[in-house]
C-alpha positions in Angstrom: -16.0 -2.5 84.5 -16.9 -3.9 81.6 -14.8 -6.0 78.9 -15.9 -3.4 75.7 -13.6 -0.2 75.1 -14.1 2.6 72.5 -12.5 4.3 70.5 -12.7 7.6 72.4 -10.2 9.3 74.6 -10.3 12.3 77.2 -9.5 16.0 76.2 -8.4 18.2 78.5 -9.4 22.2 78.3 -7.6 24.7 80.7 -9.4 28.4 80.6 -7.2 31.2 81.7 -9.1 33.4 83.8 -9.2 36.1 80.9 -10.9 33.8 79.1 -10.6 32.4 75.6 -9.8 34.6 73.1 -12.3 35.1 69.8 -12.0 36.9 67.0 -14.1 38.1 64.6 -14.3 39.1 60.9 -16.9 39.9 58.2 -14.7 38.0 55.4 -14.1 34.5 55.2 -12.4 32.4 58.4 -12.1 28.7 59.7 -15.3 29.3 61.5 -18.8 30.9 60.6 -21.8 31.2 62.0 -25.3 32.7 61.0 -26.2 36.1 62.6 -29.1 35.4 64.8 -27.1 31.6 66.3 -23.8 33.5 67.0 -24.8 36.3 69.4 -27.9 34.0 70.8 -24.5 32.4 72.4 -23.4 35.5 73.2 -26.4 37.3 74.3 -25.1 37.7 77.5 -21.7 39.0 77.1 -20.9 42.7 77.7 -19.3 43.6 74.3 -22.5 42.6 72.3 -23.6 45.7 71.7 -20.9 46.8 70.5 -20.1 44.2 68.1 -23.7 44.7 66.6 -22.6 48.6 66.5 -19.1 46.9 64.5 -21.2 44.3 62.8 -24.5 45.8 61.6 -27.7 44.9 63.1 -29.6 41.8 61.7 -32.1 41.3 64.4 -35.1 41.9 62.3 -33.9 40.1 59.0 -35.4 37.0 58.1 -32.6 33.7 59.1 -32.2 33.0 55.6 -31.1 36.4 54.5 -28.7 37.0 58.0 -25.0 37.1 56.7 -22.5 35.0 58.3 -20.5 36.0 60.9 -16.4 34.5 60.6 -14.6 33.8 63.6 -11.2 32.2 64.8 -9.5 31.6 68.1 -6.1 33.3 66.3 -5.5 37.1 65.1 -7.3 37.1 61.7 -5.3 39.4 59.2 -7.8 41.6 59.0 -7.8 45.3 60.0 -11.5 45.0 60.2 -11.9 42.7 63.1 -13.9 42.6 66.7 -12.3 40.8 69.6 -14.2 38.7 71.9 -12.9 37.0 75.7 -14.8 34.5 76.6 -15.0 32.4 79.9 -17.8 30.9 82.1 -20.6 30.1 80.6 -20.3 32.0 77.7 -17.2 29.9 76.9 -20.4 27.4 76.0 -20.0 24.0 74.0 -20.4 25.3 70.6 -17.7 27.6 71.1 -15.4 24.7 72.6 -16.0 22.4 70.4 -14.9 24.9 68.0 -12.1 25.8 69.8 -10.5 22.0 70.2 -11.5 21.5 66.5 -9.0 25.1 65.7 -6.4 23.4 67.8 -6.4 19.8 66.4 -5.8 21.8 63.0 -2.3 23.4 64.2 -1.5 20.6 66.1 -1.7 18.4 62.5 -0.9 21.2 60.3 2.5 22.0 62.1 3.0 17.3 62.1 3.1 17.6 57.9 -0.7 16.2 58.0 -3.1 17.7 55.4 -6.2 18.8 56.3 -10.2 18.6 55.6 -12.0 20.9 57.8 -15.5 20.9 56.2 -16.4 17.1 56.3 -20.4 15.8 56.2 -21.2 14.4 59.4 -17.7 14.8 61.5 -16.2 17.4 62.3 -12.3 16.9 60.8 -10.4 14.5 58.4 -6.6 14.6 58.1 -4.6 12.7 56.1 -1.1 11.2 56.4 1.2 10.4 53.6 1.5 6.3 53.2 3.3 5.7 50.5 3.5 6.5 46.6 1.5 5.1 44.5 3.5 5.7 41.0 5.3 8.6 39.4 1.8 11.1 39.3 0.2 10.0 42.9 0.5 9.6 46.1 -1.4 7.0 48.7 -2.7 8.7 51.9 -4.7 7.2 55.0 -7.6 9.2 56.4 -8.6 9.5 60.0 -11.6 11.4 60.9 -12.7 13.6 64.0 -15.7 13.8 65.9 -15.6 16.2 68.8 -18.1 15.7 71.9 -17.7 19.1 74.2 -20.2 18.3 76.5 -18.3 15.1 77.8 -14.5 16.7 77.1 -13.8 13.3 74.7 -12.9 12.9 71.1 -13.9 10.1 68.5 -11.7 8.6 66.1 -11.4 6.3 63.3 -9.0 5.5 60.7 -11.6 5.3 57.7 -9.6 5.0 54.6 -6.3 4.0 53.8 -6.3 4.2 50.1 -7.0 8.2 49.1 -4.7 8.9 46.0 -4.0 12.6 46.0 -2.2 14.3 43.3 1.8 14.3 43.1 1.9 17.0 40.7 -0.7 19.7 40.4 -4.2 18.8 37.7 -6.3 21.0 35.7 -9.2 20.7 33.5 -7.6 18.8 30.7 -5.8 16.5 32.7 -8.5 13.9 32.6 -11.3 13.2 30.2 -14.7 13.1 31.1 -14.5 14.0 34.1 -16.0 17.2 36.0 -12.9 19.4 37.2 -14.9 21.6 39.1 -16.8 18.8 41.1 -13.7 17.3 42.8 -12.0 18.0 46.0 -8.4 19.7 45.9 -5.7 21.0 48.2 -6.0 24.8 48.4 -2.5 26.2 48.1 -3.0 29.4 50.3 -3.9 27.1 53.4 -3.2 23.4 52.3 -7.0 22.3 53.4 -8.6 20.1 51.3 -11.6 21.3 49.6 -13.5 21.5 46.7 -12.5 22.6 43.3 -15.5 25.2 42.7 -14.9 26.9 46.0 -11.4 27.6 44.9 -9.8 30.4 42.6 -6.9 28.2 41.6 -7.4 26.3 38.5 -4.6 23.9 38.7 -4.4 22.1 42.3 -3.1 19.0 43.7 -6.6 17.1 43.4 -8.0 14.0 44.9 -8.7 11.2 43.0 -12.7 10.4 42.7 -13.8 6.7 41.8 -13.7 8.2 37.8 -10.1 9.3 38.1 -9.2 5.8 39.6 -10.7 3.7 36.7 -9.2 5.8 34.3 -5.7 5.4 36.2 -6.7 1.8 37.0 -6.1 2.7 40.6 -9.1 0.2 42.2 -8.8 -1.8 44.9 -10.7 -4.7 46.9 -13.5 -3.0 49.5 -11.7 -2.7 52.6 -12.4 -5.4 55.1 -12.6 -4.5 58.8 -10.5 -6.5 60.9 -11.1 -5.2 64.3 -7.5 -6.0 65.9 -5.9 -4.9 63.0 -8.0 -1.5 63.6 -7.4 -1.3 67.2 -3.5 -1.6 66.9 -3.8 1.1 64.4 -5.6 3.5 66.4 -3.6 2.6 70.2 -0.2 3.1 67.5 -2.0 6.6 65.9 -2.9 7.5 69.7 0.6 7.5 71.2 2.5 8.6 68.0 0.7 12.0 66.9 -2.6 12.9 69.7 -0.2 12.6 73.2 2.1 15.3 72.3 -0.6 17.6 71.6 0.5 19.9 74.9 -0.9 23.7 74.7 -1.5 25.9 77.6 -5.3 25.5 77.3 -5.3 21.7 75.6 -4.0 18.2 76.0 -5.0 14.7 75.4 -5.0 13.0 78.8 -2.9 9.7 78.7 -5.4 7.1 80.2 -6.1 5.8 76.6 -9.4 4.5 75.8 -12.0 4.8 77.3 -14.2 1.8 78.9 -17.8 1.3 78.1 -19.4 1.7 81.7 -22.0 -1.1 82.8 -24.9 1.5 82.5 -24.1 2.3 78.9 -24.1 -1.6 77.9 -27.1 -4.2 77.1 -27.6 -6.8 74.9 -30.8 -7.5 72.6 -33.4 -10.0 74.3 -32.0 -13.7 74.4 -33.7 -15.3 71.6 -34.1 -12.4 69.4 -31.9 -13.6 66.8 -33.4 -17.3 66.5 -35.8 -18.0 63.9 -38.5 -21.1 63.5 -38.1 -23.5 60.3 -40.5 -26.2 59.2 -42.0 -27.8 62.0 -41.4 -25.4 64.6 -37.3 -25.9 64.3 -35.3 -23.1 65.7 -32.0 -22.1 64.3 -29.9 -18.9 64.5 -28.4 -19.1 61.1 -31.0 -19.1 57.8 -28.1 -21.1 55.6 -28.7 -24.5 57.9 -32.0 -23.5 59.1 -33.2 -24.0 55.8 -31.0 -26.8 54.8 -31.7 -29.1 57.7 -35.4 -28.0 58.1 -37.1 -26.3 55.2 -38.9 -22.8 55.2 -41.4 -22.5 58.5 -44.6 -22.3 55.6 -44.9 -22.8 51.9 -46.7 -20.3 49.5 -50.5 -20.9 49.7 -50.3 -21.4 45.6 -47.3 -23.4 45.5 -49.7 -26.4 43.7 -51.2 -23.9 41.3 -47.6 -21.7 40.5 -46.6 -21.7 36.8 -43.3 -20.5 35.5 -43.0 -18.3 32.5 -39.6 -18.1 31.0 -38.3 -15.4 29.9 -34.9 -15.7 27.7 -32.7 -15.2 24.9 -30.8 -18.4 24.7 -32.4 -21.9 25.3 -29.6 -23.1 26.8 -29.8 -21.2 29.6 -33.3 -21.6 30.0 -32.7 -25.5 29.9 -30.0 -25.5 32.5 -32.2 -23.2 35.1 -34.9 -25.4 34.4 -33.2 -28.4 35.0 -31.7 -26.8 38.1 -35.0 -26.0 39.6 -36.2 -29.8 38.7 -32.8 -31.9 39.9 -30.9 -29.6 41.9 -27.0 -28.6 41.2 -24.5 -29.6 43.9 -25.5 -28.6 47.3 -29.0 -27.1 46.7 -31.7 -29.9 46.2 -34.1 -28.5 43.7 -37.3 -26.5 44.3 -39.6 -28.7 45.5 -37.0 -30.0 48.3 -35.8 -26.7 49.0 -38.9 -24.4 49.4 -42.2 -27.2 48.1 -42.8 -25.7 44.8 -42.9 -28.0 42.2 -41.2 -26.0 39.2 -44.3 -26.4 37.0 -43.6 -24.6 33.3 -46.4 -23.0 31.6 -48.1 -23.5 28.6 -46.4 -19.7 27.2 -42.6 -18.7 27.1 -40.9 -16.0 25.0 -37.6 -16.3 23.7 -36.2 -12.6 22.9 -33.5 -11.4 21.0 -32.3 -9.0 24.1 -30.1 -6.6 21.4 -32.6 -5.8 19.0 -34.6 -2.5 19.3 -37.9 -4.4 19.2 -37.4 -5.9 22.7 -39.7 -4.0 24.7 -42.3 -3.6 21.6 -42.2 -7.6 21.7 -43.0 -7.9 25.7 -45.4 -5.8 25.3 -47.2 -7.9 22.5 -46.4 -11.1 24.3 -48.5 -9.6 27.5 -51.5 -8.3 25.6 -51.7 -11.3 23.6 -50.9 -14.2 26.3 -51.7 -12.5 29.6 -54.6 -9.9 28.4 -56.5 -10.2 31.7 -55.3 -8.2 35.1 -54.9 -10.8 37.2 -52.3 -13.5 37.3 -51.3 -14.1 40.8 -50.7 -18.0 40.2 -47.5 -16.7 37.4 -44.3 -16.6 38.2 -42.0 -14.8 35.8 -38.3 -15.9 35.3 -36.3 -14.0 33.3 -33.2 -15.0 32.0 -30.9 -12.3 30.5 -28.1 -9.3 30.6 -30.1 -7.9 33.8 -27.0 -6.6 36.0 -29.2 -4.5 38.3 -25.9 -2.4 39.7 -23.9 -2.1 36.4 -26.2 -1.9 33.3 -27.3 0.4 30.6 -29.4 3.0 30.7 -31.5 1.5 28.4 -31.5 -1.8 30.2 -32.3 -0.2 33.5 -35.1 1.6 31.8 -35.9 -1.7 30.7 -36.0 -3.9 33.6 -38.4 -1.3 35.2 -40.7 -1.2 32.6 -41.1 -5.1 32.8 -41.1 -5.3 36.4 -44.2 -2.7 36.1 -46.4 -4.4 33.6 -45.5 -7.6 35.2 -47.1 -6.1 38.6 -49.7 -4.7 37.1 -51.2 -8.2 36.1 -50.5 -9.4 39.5 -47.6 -11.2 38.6 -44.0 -11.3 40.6 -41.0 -11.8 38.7 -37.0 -12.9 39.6 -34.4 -11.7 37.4 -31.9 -14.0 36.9 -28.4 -12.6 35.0 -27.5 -15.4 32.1 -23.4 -15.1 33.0 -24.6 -16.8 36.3 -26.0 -19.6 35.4 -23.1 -20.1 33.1 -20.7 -20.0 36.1 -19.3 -22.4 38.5 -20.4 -20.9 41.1 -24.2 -21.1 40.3 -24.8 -23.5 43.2 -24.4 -20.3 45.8 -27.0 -18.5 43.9 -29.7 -20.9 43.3 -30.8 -21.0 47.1 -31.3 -17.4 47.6 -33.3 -17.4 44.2 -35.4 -19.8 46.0 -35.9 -18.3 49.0 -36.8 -14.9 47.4 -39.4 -16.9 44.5 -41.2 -18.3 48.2 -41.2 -15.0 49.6 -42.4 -13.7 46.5 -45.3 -16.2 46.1 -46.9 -15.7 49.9 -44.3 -18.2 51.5 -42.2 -17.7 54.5 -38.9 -19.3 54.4 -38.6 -18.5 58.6 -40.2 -16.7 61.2 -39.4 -15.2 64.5 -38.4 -17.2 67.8 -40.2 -14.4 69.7 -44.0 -14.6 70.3 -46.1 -12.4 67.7 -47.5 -9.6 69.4 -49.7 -6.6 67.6 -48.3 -3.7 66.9 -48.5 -1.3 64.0 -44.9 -1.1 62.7 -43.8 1.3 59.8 -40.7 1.4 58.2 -39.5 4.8 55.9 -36.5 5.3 53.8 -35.6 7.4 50.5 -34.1 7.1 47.3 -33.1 10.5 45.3 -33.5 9.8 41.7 -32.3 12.6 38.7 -32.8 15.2 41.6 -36.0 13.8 43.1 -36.4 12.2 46.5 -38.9 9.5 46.7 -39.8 8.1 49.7 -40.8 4.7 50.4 -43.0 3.1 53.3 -43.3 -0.5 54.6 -46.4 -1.2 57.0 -46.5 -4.5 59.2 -49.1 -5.0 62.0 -46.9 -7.4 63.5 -43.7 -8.4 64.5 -43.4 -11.2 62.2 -42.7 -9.8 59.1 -45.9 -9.8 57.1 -46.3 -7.1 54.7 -49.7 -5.7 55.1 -49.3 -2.7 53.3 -47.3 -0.1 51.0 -47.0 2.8 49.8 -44.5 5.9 48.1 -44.4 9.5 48.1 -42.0 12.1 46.1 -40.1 14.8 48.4 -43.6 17.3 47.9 -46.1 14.8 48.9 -44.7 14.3 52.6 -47.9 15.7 54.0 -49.7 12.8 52.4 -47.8 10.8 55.3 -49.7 11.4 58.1 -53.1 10.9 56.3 -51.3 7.5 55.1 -50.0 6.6 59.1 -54.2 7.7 60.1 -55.4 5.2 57.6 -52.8 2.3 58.0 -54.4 3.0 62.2 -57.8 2.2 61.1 -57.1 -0.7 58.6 -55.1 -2.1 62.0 -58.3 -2.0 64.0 -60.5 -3.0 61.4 -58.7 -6.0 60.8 -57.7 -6.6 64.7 -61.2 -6.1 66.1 -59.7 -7.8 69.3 -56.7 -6.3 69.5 -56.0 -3.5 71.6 -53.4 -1.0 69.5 -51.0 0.1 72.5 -48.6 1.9 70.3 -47.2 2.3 67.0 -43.8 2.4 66.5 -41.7 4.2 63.3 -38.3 3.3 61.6 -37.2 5.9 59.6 -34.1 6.5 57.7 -31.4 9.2 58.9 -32.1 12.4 56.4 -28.7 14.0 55.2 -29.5 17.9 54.5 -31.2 20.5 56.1 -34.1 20.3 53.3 -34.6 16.6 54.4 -36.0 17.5 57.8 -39.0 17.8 56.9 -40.2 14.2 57.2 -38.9 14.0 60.7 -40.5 17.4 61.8 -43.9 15.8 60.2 -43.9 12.5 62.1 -42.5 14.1 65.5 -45.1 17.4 66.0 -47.7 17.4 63.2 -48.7 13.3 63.9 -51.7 13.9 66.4 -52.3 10.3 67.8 -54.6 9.3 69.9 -51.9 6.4 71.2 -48.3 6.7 72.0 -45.9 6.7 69.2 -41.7 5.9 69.2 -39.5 7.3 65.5 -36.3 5.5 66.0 -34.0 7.1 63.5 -31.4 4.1 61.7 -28.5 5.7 60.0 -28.6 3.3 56.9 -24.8 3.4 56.7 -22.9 1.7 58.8 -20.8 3.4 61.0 -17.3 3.6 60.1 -16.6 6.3 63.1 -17.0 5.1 66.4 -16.6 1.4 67.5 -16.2 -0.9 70.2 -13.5 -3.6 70.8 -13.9 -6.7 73.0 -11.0 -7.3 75.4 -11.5 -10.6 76.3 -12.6 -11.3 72.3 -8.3 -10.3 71.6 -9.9 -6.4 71.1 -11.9 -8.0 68.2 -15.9 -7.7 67.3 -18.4 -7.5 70.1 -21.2 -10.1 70.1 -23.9 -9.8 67.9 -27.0 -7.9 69.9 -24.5 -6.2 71.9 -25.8 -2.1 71.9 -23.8 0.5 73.6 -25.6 4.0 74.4 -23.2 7.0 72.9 -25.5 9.9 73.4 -28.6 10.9 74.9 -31.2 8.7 73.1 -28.4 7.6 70.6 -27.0 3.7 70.0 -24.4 1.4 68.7 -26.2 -1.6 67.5 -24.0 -4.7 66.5 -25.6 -7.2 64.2 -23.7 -9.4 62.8 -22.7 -13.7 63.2 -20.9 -13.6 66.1 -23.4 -15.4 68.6 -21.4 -17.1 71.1 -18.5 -15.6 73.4 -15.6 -18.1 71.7 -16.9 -18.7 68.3 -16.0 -22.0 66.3 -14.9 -20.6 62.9 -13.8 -17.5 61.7 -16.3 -14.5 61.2 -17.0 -11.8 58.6 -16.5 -8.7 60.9 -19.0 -5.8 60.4 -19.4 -2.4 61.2 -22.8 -1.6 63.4 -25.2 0.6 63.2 -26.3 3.7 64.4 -29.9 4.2 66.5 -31.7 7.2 67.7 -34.9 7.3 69.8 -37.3 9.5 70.1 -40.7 9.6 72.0 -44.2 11.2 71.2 -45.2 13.2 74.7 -45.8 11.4 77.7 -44.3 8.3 76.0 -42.0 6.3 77.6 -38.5 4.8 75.8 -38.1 1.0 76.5 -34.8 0.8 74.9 -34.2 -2.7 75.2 -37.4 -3.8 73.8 -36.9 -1.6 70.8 -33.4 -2.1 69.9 -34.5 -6.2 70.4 -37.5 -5.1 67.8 -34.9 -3.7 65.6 -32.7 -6.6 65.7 -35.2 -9.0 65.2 -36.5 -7.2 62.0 -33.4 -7.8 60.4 -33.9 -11.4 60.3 -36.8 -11.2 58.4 -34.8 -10.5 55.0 -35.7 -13.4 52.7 -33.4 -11.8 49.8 -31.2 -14.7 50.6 -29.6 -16.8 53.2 -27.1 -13.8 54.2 -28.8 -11.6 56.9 -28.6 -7.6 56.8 -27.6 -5.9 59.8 -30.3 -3.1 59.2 -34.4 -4.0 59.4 -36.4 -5.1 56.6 -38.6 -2.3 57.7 -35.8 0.6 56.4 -34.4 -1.7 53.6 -37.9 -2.8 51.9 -39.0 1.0 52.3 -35.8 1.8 50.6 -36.4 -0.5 47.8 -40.2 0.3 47.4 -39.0 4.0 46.4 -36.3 3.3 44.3 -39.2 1.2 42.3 -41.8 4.5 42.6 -38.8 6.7 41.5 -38.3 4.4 38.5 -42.0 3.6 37.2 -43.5 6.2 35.4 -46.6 5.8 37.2 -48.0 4.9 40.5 -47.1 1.5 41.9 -49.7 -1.1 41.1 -52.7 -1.3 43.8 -53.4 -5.5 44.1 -52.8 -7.7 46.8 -49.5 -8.9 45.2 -48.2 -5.7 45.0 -49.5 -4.7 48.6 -49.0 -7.6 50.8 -45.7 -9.5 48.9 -42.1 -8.8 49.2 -42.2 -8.5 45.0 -39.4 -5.9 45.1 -36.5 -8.5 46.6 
């Protein structure tokens, strides 16, 4: 056995020979299904036809148009209702994980928990009463549900421990500026919690969203896993309120956690989280990797680079300057740090940044200084209010626009926000600035451990801007982490994608005439509707290759559901590269700093992340290798010194399209645009 556990336990289901009971209603119930799904699960029982007779016949209607049909395992007040008994096969998993899901709601209603049945990706939240938070609100912890029928076990997590719900009931004028109708509420005919719109009730017990909690000054720190902390809490939750759920057709068996088995367990290649500095050094962290070694290849035009500031006050032009040229503290300057001699230009501008005329005067400063198209051996810096997650409208509008006109010349750029350099803590900033100015220039601050091998990789994510999903793609034709090409779609041109995959084939062989192309493989991004399918449905049947092809689908969220906890590690955070397979196809990756069994110093503990693979026909899965290719592509994040526990191939996708979604016009075709990380 091995030393991970999870944070599943074993349900038990006991089926009277009548069967399970199901009834059935044309009004609303806890449970619903579409026409055509509900009696395709029943299409073998012996009542169907006569609940069609009771129900109406939809067989011929379009899905989209079929009505719903409501159902519950408990007499529905209804005198309009159809009865069902189901046992055998017919008792199927869709029905029982319905049915545990109906029984985990009494058993929490009747323990004083309130309830969220209709959660986005689980299937239950309840939430217990902590403490109170003042005289108007009250603190709850959440714990959320996920039910898996087919292996009788149930998932859960304690996710939250800071929801403020109402003391007293809230309507529309109890806040200001805030949408009533768009939060979530507790309705008072069945105490779930749901939202406000669905409801008839216009004063409820509400829950507070993150506008309620700056207007009632209720924030708090992020929560910071601690995974010991989290397992106590979970073993504690276990025994105090899932044990005594006893029925006569359901209990939680009291062998606690489950084991991970040895099959279901792996680790990443050795190696793949060591990366080669200057002069072939190896390291596995990129802080004293490039510290004691210096990046593994400086940018082709470091001699030739010249930077144009960009700023409102000299002073903190001056400093940066100076901080580029002698260093501050710990970091050594640019030309020790990444070998680019911090050369200025013969042109700045200095910018008033709250007058109207800003952009009017960029604009004028390119057309008159820069009025050819290509500037490759610029650099811009721009010094200024540029708070990429907490800024303006017109800012953000703003720092697009320049970004844009910038590219379109051929020339990368690096923000720089003028309360950082005026802060003590500017030292901790100026390396990762460096690092992303090499990238930025055709540098790499560190490679890969692992041999290069040829293979067309793309990566795919989205970005949903003022309604509109834009979708982002990062092409590498290697495992190293050279961009080779990008491109961007909105949500209609998804069909553009597979003439884009066909072409990125034939650049691959054009350009490796030697090369044999065995396979190509796709990371895509985990789409969150129905109406976001259609991406995955393009690259899985409509991509006719002529070579295999893998689509390994990376929930970009971290998973805050289902964990694993190391015994011999005091139940804290498995090893970095440890995966653990969860489902058919599916994996728990864990990325993070914890590289040896008894580490040194104290970690940042972090949640992993969530893999699915798929196959093209005939294909076959090496996990191993493509979890390790995963992994490794995560290292190649020259943003900064911090790694990312996702691959550059989802996160530069994702960043490519939140650019496309904020240009008002195509992203610039020129090799700086198409073969640089300019977007970091």
């Amino acid at each position: 056995m091995t030393n991970l556990i999870s944070n599943r336990i074993i349900f038990e289901l006991i089926v009277p020979e009548e069967g399970i009971k199901i009834y059935c209603t044309k009004s609303e119930a806890l449970f619903r299904l579409k026409y055509l799904y509900f009696i395709e699960n029943l299409k073998e029982h012996s009542s169907l036809n006569k609940f069609k007779d009771w129900f109406g016949n939809y067989d011929t209607v379009d899905i989209t148009t079929q009505p719903y049909v409501y159902f519950d395992f408990q007499k529905i007040n209804s005198k309009n209702s159809f009865e069902f008994s189901l046992n055998g096969k017919l008792f199927n998993n869709r029905f029982k994980k319905h049915f545990v899901k109906h029984s985990l709601i009494n058993h929490f209603k009747n323990n004083k928990f309130l309830i969220e049945p209709y959660t986005i990706g689980k299937d239950l939240s309840v939430y217990v009463l902590s403490e109170s938070f003042n005289d108007e609100w009250d603190t709850y912890s959440r714990y959320d549900f996920i039910i898996k029928p087919h292996r009788n076990e149930l998932i859960f997590n304690k996710t939250s421990e800071n929801v403020l719900i109402s003391h007293t009931e809230k309507d529309e004028d109890s806040f200001s500026n805030i949408d009533f109708s768009n939060l979530r509420a507790i309705d008072p005919t069945n105490q779930f919690i749901k939202k406000i719109k669905y409801q008839e009730h216009r004063s409820l017990k509400v829950i507070a969203n993150n506008d309620i909690k700056k207007e009632i000054n209720a924030f708090v720190a992020p929560r910071k896993i601690s995974y010991v902390k989290l397992y106590n809490t979970l073993k504690q939750f276990y025994s105090e309120h899932l044990l005594d759920l006893k029925t006569d057709t359901l209990k939680i068996q009291s062998g606690g956690f489950i084991s991970i088995q040895d099959k279901d367990l792996d680790r990443v290649y050795r190696g793949s989280n060591k990366m080669i500095f200057k002069n072939e050094k190896t390291d596995i962290n990129a802080a004293t990797g490039m510290r004691d070694y210096g990046p593994f290849q400086c940018s082709p035009i470091a001699k030739d680079v010249q930077f144009i500031f960009i700023y409102e006050h000299s002073d903190d032009a001056n400093k940066l300057y100076q901080y580029f040229k002698n260093g501050l503290k710990h970091f050594p300057g640019l030309q020790t740090y990444v070998e680019i001699p911090p050369t200025l230009s013969e042109s700045d501008l200095k910018l008033k940044y709250g007058s109207q005329r800003l952009k009017e005067n960029f604009d004028k400063f390119l057309s008159e200084e820069l009025s050819n198209n290509n500037y490759e051996n610029y650099f811009v810096i721009l010094i200024g209010p540029f708070e990429k997650n907490n800024q303006s409208d017109d800012l953000n509008k703003l720092y697009y626009h320049i970004k844009k006109e910038l590219l379109k010349k051929g020339i990368s750029s690096q923000f720089v926000y003028y309360q950082n350099i005026r802060s003590d803590q500017f030292h901790f900033y100026l390396p990762n600035i460096a690092i992303a100015t090499l990238a930025k220039l055709g540098g790499i601050p560190w490679k890969l451990k692992e041999q290069p091998y040829k293979e067309l990789i793309i990566g795919f994510n989205a970005k949903k801007i003022k309604e509109t999903q834009y979708i982002g793609s990062a092409v590498f034709f290697d495992n190293q982490g050279h961009l080779k090409k990008i491109n961007s779609y909105e949500g209609e041109e998804l069909r553009k994608i597979v003439n884009d995959l066909k072409q990125a084939i034939e650049i691959f062989r054009k350009t490796n005439p030697e090369e044999e192309l065995k396979r190509v493989i796709i990371h895509t991004y985990k789409p969150y509707g129905k109406s976001e399918q259609k991406i995955e449905q393009l690259l899985r049947k409509e991509l006719q290759l002529d070579i295999p092809f893998i689509y390994i689908e990376i929930n970009e969220a971290k998973t805050t559901i289902e964990v694993c906890f190391d015994e011999n590690y005091n139940y804290g955070m498995p090893m970095s590269g440890t995966y653990i397979k969860i489902g058919r196809n599916e994996y728990l990756l864990y990325n993070n700093t914890r590289y040896h069994e008894k580490p040194s110093r104290s970690l940042t503990e972090e949640w992993p992340i969530k893999l699915r693979l798929y196959a093209g026909d005939n294909t076959t899965l090496d996990e191993k290798q493509l979890i390790s290719q995963v992994y490794e592509f995560s290292r190649l994040y020259w943003k900064g010194l911090k790694q990312k526990s996702q691959p550059v191939t989802t996160i530069y996708s994702k960043l490519i399209a939140e650019y496309t979604g904020n240009f008002d016009e195509q992203i610039p075709e020129n090799k700086v645009v198409q073969e640089t990380p300019w977007f970091l």
